[in-house]
C-alpha positions in Angstrom: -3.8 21.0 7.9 -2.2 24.3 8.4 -2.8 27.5 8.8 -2.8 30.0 6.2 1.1 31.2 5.5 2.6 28.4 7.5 2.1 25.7 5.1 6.3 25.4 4.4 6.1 24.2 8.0 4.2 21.1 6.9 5.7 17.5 5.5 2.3 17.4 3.5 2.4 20.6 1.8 5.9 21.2 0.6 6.4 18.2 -2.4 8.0 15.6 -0.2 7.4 12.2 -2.8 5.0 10.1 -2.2 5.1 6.3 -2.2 2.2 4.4 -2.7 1.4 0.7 -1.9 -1.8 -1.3 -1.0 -1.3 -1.4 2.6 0.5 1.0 5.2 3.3 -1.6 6.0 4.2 -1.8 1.9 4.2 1.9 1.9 6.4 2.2 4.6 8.6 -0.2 3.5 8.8 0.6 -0.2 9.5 4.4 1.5 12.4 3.1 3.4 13.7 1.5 0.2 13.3 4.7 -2.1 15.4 6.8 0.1 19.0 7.1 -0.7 21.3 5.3 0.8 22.8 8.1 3.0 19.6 9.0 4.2 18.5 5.8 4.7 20.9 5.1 7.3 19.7 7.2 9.5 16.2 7.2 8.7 13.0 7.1 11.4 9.4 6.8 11.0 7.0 9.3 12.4 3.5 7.6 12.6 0.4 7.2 14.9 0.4 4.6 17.7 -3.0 3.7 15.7 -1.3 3.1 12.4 0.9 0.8 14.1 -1.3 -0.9 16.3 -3.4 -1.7 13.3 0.1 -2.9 11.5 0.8 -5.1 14.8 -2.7 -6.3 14.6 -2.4 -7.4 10.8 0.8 -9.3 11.4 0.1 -10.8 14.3 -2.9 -13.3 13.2 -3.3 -14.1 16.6 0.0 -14.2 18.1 0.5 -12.4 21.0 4.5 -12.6 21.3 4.6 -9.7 18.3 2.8 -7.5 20.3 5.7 -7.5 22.9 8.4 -6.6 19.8 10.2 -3.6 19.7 8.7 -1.0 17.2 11.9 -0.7 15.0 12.0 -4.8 15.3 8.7 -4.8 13.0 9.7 -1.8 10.6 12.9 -2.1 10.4 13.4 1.4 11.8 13.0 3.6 14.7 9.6 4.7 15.1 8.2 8.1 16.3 5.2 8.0 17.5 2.8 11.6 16.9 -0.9 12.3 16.8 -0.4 14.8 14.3 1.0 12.5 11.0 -2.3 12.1 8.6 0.2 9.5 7.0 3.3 8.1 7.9 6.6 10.1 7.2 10.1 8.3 6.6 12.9 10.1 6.5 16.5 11.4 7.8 15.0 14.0 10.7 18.6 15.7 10.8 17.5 17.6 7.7 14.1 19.3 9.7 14.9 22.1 11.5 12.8 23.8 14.3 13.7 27.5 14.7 12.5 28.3 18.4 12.6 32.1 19.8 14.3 32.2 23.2 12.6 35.4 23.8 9.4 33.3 25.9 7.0 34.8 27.9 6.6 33.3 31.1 3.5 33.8 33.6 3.1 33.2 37.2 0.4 33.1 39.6 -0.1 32.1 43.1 -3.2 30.0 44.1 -4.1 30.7 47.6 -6.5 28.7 48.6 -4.0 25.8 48.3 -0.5 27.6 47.6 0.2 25.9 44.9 2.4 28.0 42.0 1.1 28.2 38.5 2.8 29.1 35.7 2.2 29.1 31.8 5.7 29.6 29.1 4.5 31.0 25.7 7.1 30.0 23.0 7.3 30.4 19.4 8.9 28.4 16.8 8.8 27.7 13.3 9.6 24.2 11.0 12.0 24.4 8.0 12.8 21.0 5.9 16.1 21.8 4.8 15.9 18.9 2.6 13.2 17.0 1.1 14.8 14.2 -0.7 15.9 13.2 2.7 11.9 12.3 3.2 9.5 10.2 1.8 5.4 10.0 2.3 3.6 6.5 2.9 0.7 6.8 1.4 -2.5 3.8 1.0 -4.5 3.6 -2.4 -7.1 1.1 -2.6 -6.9 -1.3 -5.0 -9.7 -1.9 -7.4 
């Protein structure tokens, strides 16, 4: 979820469409498939390692050789894997921008007990979509 004011930063918040399917695969599938062509060529899937372990685990039924397969060799596309994606996004990434200021702070201290150097960079950035039709969301509704 995000912060107050920063909410054009997020995939969720800004009307990316959303397509819908009984399980996560279907979505993702179905997502890859609305996308237009252009976009499609190009397109990755940013999803937990947890949504795809569970897809792994469906398909597989027992058979350990899928678990040894290539992410994009099971989706059809290169995956991304991030913590942070409350449902899978599918989409042409060339149209997301991150705005980073070059202007970082950097910090330095010296630990003497052992002489080891710390140091901490403070960066800011920002996240623009330049192009929504470039993404779709995979989203799971239960079926009565």
């Amino acid at each position: 979820t995000p912060k107050n004011g920063e909410e054009s930063m997020s995939f969720y918040k800004v009307g990316i469409k959303e397509i819908s399917a009984a399980t996560k695969l279907k979505a993702i599938k179905d997502s890859i498939a609305d996308l237009h062509e252009d976009f499609r060529a190009n397109a990755r899937v940013l999803m937990t390692y947890k949504d795809y372990s569970d897809i792994i685990e469906l398909l597989a039924n027992g058979n350990a050789t899928l678990y040894s397969a290539q992410p994009e060799q099971v989706l059809g596309k290169p995956v991304v894997f991030c913590d942070n994606a409350t449902d899978p996004i599918v989409g042409d990434f060339r149209y997301s921008h991150f705005n980073y200021d070059l202007n970082m702070l950097y910090d330095r201290d010296k630990d003497v007990d052992s002489g080891v150097e710390l140091f901490v960079l403070t960066a800011w950035l920002d996240h623009k979509i330049k192009l929504k039709s470039a993404f779709r969301i995979a989203k799971v509704v239960a079926q009565p």
